[in-house]
C-alpha positions in Angstrom: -45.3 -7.1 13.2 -46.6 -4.4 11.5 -44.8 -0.4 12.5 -45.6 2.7 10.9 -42.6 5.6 10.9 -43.6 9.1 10.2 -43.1 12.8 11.4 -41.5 16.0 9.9 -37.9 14.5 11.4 -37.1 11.9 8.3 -33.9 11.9 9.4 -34.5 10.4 12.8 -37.1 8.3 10.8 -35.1 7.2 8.7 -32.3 5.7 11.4 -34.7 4.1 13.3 -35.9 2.3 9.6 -32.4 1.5 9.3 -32.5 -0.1 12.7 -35.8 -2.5 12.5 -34.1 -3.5 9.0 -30.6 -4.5 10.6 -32.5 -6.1 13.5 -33.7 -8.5 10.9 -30.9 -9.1 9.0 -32.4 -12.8 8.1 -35.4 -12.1 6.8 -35.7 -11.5 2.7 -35.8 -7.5 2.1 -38.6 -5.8 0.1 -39.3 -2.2 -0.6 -42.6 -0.9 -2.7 -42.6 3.1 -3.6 -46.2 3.8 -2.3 -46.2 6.7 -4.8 -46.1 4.3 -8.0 -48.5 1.5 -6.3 -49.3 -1.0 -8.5 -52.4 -3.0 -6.2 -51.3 -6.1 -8.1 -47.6 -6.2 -6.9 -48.1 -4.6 -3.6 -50.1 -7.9 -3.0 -48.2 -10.3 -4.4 -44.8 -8.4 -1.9 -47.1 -8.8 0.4 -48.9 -12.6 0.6 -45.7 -14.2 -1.0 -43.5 -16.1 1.0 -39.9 -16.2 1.3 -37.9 -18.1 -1.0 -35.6 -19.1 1.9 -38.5 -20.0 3.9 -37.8 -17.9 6.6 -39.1 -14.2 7.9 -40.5 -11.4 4.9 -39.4 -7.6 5.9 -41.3 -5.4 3.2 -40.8 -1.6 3.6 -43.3 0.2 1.9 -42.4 4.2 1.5 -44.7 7.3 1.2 -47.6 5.0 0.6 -50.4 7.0 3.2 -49.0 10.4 1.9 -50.2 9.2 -1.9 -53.6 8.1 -0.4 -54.2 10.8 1.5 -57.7 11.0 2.6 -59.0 7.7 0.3 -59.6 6.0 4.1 -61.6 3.3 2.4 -58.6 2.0 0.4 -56.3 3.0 3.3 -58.8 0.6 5.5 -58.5 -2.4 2.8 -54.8 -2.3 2.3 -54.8 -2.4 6.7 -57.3 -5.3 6.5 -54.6 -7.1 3.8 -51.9 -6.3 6.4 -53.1 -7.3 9.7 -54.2 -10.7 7.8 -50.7 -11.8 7.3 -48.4 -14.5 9.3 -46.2 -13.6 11.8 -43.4 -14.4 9.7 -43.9 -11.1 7.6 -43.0 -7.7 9.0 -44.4 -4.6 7.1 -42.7 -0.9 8.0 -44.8 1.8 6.7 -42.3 4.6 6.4 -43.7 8.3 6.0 -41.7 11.4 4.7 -44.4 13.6 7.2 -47.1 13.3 10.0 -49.8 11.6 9.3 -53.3 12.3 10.5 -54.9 11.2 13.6 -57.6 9.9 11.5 -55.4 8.4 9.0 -53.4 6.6 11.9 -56.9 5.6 13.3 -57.6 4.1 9.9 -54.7 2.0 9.8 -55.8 -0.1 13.1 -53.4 -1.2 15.9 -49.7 -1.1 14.6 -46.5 -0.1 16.3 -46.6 3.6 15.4 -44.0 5.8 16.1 -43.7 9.6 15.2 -40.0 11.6 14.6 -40.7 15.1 14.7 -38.9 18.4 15.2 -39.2 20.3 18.7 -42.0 22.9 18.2 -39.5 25.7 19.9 -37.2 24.7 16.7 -40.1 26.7 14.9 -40.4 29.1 17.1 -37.0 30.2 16.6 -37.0 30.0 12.8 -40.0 32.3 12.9 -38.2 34.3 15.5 -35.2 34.9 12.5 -35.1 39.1 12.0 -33.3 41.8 11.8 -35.2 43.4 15.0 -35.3 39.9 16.9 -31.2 39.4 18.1 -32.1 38.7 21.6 -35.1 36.5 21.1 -33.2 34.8 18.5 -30.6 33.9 21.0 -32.4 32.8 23.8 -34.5 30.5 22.0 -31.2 29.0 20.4 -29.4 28.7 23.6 -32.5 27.1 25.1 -32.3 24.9 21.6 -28.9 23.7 22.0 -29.5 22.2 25.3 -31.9 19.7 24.0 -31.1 19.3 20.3 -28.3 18.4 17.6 -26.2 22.2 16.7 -25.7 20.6 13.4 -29.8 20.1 13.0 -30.2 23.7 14.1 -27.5 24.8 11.5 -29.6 23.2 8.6 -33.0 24.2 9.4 -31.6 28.0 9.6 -30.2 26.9 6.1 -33.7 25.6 5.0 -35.6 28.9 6.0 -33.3 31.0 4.4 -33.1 29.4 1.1 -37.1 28.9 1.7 -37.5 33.0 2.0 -35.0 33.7 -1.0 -36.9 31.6 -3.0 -40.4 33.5 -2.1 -38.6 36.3 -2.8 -37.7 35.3 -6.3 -41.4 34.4 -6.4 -40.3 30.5 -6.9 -42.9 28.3 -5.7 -42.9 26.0 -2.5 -43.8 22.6 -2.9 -44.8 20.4 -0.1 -45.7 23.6 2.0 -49.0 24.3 3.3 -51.3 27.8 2.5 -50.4 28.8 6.0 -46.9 28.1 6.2 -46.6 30.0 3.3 -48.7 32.9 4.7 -45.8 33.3 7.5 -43.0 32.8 5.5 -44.3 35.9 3.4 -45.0 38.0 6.7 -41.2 37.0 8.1 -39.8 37.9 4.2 -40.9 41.6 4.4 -38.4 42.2 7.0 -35.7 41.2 4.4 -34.3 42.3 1.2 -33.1 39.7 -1.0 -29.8 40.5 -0.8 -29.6 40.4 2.9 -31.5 36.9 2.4 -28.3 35.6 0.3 -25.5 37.2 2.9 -27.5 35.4 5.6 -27.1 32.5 2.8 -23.7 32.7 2.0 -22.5 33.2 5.6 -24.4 29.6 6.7 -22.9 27.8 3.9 -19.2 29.4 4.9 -19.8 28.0 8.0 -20.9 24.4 7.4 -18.1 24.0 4.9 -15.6 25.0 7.6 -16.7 22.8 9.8 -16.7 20.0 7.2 -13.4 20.8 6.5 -12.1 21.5 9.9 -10.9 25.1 8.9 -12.3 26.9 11.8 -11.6 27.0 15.6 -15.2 27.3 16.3 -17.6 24.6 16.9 -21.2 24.7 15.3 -23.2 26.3 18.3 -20.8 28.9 18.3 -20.8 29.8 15.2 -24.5 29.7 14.8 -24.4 32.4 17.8 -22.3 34.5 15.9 -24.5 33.8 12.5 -27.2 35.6 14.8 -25.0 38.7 16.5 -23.6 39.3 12.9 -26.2 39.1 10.5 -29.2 39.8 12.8 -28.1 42.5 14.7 
């Protein structure tokens, strides 16, 4: 059985990883860092069989990310894979989305995609000073569907993403055009407002890690939005 995990969500990824591993928990355990592939030993994890005997369960991480658009070796490392007895199961495992036609590349394998709600964007983009109402809606409509907790650290993210633009730090792993909106939202910010907005989100996850507040997390990321956003 061959499955490929990938998507922006690596958290939800990475559970469901956990949970093809423990519903094997017989067969020998492998793991290959896709970013340090050595062709040599990725084959030999691969076509070797199990000292026991029994099932192979090789996990092979961030290995399409590396390749990127090579879809001739992508294609001969698929052809390597689909070739193998049923006793080995391979679990591709990617930190982001891949391509259509990187996924097309692969062949036919069990591919599943983890990623966040597009209105979870929406109302990270949404975050300013002149947006309070907008802001709210979208999270009430958010915390109908999704984890507050999730919310609370992707509001984290951004913010630490726009101080960091402001302190003209580079981004790495972000795209010319996600950086092109993070610098249009950052205008409606100074930097210091950007590390209140900080300070307040990490006061409230550590409360709530601690249990030292009567609020619960969607509450308190309502009254982030009424008390630094309006």
């Amino acid at each position: 059985m061959i499955y490929l995990l990938h998507g922006d969500n690596t958290e939800a990824s990475r559970n469901e990883l956990i949970r093809l591993r423990e519903n094997n928990p017989d067969a020998e355990y492998r793991e290959i860092d896709g970013k340090t592939l050595d062709e040599s030993a990725f084959v030999t994890a691969l076509e070797s069989h199990s000292l026991f005997g029994g099932k192979v369960l090789l996990v092979v991480e961030r290995l399409l990310t590396s390749i990127g658009k090579k879809l001739a070796l992508l294609k001969k490392i698929a052809n390597r894979v689909h070739n193998l007895d049923a006793d080995t199961i391979v679990i591709f495992w990617e930190e982001k989305k891949c391509s259509d036609s990187v996924v097309k590349a692969f062949g036919k394998v069990d591919v599943r995609e983890f990623s966040y709600p597009k209105i979870l964007f929406q109302y990270l983009d949404a975050i300013n000073p002149s947006n309070p109402k907008q802001i709210l809606s979208l999270l009430h409509i958010l915390l109908k569907t999704d984890a507050p907790e999730l919310i609370l650290f992707m509001t984290e993210k951004r913010i630490r993403e726009l101080i960091a633009l402001k302190a003209h730090t580079n981004l790495t792993g972000l795209s010319p055009w996600q950086v092109s909106r993070l610098t249009s939202q950052n205008r409606a910010f100074t930097i210091d407002k950007l590390r209140a907005m900080h300070t307040t989100l990490t006061q409230a996850e550590y409360s709530l890690k601690t249990g030292t507040t009567p609020f619960d997390c969607s509450q308190l990321l309502k009254q982030f939005v009424i008390d630094e956003l309006s």
